[in-house]
C-alpha positions as CSV (number, residue, x, y, z in Angstrom):
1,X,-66.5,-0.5,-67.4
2,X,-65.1,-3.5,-65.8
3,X,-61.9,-2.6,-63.6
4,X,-59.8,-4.2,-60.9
5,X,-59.6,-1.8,-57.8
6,X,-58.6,-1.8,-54.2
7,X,-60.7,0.6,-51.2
8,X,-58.0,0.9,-49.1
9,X,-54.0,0.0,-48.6
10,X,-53.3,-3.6,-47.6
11,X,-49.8,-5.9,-47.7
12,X,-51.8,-8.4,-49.2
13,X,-54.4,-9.2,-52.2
14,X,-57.3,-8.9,-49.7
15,X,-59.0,-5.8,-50.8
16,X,-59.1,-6.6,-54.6
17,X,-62.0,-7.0,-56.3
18,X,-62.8,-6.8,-60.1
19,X,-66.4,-5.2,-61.0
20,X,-68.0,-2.3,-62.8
21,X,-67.4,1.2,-62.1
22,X,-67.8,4.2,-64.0
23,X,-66.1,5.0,-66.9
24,X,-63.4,7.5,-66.8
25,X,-63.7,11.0,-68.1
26,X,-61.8,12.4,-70.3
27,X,-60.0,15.6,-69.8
28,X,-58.1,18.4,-72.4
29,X,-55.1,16.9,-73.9
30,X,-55.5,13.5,-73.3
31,X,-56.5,10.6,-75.1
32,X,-59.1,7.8,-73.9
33,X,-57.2,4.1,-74.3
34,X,-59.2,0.8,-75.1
35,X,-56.8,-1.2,-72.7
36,X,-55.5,-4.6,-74.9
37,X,-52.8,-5.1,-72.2
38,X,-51.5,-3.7,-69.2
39,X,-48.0,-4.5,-67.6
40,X,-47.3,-5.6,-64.1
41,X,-44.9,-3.8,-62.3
42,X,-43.6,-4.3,-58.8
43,X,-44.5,-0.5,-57.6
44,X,-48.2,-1.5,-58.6
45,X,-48.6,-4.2,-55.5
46,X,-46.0,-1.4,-53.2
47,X,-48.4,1.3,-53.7
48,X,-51.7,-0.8,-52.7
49,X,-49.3,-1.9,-49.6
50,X,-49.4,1.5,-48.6
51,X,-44.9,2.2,-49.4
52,X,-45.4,5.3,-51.5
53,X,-48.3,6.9,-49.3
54,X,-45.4,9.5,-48.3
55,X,-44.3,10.4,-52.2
56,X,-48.0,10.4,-53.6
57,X,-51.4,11.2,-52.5
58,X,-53.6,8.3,-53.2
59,X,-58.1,8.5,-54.0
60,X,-59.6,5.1,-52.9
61,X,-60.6,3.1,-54.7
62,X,-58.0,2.6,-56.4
63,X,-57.4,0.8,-60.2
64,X,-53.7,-0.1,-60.2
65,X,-51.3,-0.2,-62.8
66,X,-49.2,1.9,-64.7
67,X,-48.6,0.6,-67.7
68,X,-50.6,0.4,-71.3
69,X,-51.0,-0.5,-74.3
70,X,-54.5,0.0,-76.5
71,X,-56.8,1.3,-79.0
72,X,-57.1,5.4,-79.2
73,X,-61.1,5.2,-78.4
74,X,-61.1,9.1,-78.4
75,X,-59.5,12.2,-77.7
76,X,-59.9,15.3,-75.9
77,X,-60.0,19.0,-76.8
78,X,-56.3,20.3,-77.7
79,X,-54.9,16.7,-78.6
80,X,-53.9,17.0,-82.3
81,X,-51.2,14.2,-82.3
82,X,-53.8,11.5,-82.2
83,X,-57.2,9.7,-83.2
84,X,-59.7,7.3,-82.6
85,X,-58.6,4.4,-83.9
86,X,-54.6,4.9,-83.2
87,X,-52.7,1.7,-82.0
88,X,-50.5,3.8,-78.7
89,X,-48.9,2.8,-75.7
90,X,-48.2,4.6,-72.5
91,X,-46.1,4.7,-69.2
92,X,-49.6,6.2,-67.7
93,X,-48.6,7.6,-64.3
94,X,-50.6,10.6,-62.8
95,X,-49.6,12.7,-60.5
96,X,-52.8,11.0,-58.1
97,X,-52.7,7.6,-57.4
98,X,-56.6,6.8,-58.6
99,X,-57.1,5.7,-62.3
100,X,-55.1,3.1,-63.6
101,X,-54.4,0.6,-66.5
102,X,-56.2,-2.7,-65.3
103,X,-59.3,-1.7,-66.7
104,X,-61.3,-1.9,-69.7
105,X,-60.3,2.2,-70.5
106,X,-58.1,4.6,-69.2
107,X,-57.3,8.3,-69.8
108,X,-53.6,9.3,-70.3
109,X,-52.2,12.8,-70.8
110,X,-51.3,12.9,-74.3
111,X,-47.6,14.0,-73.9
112,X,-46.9,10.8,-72.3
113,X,-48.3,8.4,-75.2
114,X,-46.2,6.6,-78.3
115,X,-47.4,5.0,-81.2
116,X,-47.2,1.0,-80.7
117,X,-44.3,0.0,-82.3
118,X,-45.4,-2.4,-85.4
119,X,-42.5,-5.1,-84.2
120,X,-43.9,-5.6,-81.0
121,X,-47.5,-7.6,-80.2
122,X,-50.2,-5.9,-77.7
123,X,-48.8,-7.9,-74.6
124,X,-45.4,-7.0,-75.4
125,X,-46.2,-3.3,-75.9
126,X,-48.4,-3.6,-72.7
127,X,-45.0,-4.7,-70.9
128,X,-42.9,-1.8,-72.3
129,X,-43.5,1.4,-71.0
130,X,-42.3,1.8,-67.8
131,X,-39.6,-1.0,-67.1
132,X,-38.5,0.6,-70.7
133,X,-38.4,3.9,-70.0
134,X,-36.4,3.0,-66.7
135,X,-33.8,1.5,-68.4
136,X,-33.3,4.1,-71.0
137,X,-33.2,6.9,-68.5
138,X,-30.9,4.6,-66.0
139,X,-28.6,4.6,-69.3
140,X,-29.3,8.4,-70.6
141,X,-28.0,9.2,-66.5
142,X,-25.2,7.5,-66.7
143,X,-24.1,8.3,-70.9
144,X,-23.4,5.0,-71.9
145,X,-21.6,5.1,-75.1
146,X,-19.5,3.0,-77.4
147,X,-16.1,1.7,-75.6
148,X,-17.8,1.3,-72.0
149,X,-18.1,-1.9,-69.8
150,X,-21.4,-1.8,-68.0
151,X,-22.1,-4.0,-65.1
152,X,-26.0,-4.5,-65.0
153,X,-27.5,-5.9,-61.3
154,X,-30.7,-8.2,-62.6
155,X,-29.4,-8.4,-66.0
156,X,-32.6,-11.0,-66.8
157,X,-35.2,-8.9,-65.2
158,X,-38.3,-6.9,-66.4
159,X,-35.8,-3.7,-66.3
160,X,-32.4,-5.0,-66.5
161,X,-33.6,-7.3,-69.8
162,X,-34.7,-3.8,-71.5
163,X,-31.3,-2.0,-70.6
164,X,-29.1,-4.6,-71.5
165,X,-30.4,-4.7,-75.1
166,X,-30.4,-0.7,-74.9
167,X,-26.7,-0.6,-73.6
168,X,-25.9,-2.9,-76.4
169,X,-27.3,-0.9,-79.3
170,X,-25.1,2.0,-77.7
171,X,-21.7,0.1,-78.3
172,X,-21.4,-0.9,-74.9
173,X,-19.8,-4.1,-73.9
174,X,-22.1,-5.9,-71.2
175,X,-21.9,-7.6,-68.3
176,X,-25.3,-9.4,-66.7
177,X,-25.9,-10.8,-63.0
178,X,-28.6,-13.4,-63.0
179,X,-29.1,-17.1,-62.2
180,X,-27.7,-19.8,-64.1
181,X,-31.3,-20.7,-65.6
182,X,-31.0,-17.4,-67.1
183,X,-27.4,-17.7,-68.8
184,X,-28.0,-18.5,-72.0
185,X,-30.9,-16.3,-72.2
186,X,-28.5,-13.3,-71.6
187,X,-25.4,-14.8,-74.6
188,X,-28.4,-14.7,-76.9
189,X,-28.7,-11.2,-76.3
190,X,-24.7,-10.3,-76.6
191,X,-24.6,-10.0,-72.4
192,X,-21.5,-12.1,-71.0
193,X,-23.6,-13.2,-67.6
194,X,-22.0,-13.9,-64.0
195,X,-24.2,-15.6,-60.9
196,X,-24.8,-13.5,-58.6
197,X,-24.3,-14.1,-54.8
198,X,-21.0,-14.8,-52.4
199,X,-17.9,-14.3,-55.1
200,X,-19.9,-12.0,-57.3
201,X,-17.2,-8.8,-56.9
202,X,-14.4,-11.8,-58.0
203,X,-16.4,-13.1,-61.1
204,X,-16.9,-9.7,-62.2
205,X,-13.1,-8.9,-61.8
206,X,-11.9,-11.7,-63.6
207,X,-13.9,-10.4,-66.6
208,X,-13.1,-7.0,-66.4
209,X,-9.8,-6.7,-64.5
210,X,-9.5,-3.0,-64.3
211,X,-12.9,-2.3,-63.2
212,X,-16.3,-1.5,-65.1
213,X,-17.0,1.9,-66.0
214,X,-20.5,1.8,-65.6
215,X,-23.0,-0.1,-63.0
216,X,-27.1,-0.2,-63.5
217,X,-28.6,-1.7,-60.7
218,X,-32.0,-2.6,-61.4
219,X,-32.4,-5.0,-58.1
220,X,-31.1,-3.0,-55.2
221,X,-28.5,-3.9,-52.0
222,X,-25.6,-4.0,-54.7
223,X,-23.8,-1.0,-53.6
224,X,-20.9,-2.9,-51.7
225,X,-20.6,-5.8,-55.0
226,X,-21.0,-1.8,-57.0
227,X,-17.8,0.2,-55.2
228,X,-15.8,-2.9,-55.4
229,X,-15.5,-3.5,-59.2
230,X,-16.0,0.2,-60.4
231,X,-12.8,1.9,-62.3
232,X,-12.3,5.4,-60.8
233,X,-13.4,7.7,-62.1
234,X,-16.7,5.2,-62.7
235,X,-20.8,6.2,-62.8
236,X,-23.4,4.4,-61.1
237,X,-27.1,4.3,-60.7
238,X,-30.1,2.5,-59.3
239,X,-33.3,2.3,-59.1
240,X,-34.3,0.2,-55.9
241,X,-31.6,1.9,-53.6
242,X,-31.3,5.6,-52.8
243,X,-28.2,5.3,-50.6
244,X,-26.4,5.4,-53.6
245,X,-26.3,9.2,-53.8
246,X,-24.0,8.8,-50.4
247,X,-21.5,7.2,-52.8
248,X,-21.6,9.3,-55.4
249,X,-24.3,7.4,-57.4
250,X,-27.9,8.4,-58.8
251,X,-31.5,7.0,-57.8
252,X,-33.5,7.0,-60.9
253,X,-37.1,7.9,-60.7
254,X,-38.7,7.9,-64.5
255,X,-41.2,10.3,-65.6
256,X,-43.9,9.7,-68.4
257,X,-42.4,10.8,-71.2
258,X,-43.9,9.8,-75.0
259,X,-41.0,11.2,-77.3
260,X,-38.8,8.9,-74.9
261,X,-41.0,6.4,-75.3
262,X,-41.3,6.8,-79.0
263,X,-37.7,6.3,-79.0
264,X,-38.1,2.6,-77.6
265,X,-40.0,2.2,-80.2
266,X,-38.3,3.0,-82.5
267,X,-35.5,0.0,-81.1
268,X,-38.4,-2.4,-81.3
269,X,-39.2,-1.8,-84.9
270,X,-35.4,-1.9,-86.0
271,X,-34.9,-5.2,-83.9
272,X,-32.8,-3.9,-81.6
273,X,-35.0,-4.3,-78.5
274,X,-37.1,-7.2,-77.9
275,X,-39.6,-7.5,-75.8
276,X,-40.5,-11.3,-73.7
277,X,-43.9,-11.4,-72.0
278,X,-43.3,-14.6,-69.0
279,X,-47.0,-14.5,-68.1
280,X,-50.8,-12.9,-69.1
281,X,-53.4,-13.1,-66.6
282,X,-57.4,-11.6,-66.9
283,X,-58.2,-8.9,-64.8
284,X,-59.6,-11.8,-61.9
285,X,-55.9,-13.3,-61.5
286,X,-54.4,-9.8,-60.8
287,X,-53.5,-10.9,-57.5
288,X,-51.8,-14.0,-58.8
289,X,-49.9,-11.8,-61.0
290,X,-49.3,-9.7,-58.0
291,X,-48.1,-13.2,-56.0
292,X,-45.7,-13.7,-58.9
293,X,-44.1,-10.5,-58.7
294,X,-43.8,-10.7,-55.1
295,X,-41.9,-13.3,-55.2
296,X,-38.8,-11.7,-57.5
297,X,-36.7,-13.8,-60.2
298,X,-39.2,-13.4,-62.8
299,X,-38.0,-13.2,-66.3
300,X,-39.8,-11.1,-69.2
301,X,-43.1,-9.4,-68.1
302,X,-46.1,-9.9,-65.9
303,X,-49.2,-8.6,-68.3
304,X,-53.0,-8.2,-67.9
305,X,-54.9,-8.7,-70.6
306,X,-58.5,-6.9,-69.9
């Protein structure tokens, strides 16, 4: 099969290359994927620069990405809750960093794959899983619920656009940081949006005078902006910064998880969660997809479309 890979760790796009290797096998209780579209993810272009080498062990080469979603091409012994032919998407992180989604096929374990929501089209789907399931679980952590006020840190992002649509099917009244550009984006989805940068703290007051009861940072280096607008008695989480467990926060790490993804889903195919796909490249403009995401203010989804 035809598959973007890497042979060894590098801060650059210098050791990708696109070309035929072998196809992957296929193991008990998983399913093999016909990849229609893979999202981009910032971790993908942090693990090929070598940041997570001390969390996971990593078998060059390497095929990056985590994200999928594709045609059920066949399954492996003990998976009963699919078939060739099924229309899934997956958050398909292993516990070895080795085979991943920018490929033709990849393998998934079958516990952490979802049926393709009908609402959403393959790029969108592709784009789902894991900024999705981060969101959700940054939520689920910090039990947002009807009557709370929830500050989100990068309201517009790949993340932070999936939660604030989540914490607004929960009840939750909504407050975004973004850029201006991004503004209207965020009314359209029921977020009241603040710049962020010098002042942030005082915009965020003025909206919500006795404090937020709930902050999602989806950015990271918020936690000063975080203390000084939280109500006591407040929650807090993030995903970029783990210093915030020395304020009594939580770093949020997701796991593959298909019920939890089925639950996305489900959003998508009541119209409660939309997804927006910003770019599509082929499997030879990974690195420009990677260049993209370097970079940072991107809104909606990177995806490769093999």
């Amino acid at each position: 099969m035809r598959a973007v890979t890497y042979d060894a760790y590098a801060a650059d796009n210098s050791r990708l290359k696109v070309g035929e290797i072998p196809d992957p096998k296929l193991g008990p209780s998983e399913v093999l994927i016909e990849v229609r579209a893979a999202g981009v993810n910032p971790v993908d272009w942090k693990i090929m620069a070598g940041l997570l080498d001390g969390m996971m062990q990593t078998v060059f080469p390497v095929v990056p990405g985590w994200d999928v979603a594709g045609v059920v091409r066949a399954v492996g012994p003990d998976t009963p809750e699919f078939a060739p032919g099924d229309q899934v998407m997956a958050y398909a992180r292993k516990t070895v960093v080795q085979g991943g989604t920018f490929a033709e096929y990849v393998t998934v374990p079958a516990p952490a794959v979802a049926r393709k929501p009908s609402a959403l089209d393959w790029n969108q789907a592709g784009g789902l899983p894991l900024a999705g399931l981060t969101a959700q679980r940054s939520l689920d952590r910090l039990e947002i619920g009807p009557g709370e006020i929830l500050l989100v840190h990068g309201a517009s992002g790949g993340v932070g656009g999936f939660g604030v649509q989540i914490a607004r099917d929960r009840g939750a009244r909504v407050i975004g940081t973004a850029s201006e550009r991004n503004h209207a984006h965020l009314r359209e989805l029921g977020v009241e949006p603040v710049a962020y940068g010098e002042g942030l703290a005082d915009r965020v007051r003025e909206l919500a005078p006795d404090g937020v009861t709930a902050v999602a940072d989806f950015v990271g280096g918020q936690l000063e902006t975080t203390l000084a607008v939280l109500a006591q008695g407040g929650r807090h989480v993030s995903v970029a910064d783990n210093t915030v467990e020395q304020h009594g926060g939580h770093w949020v790490w997701v796991r593959p998880d298909g019920a939890k993804l089925a639950e996305l889903a489900e959003l998508a195919d009541r119209g409660a969660l939309k997804a927006e796909v910003g770019q599509t490249f082929p499997l030879e403009q990974v690195g420009a997809a990677f260049d993209i995401s370097r970079g940072g203010h991107v809104r909606g989804k990177l995806v490769i479309t093999p």
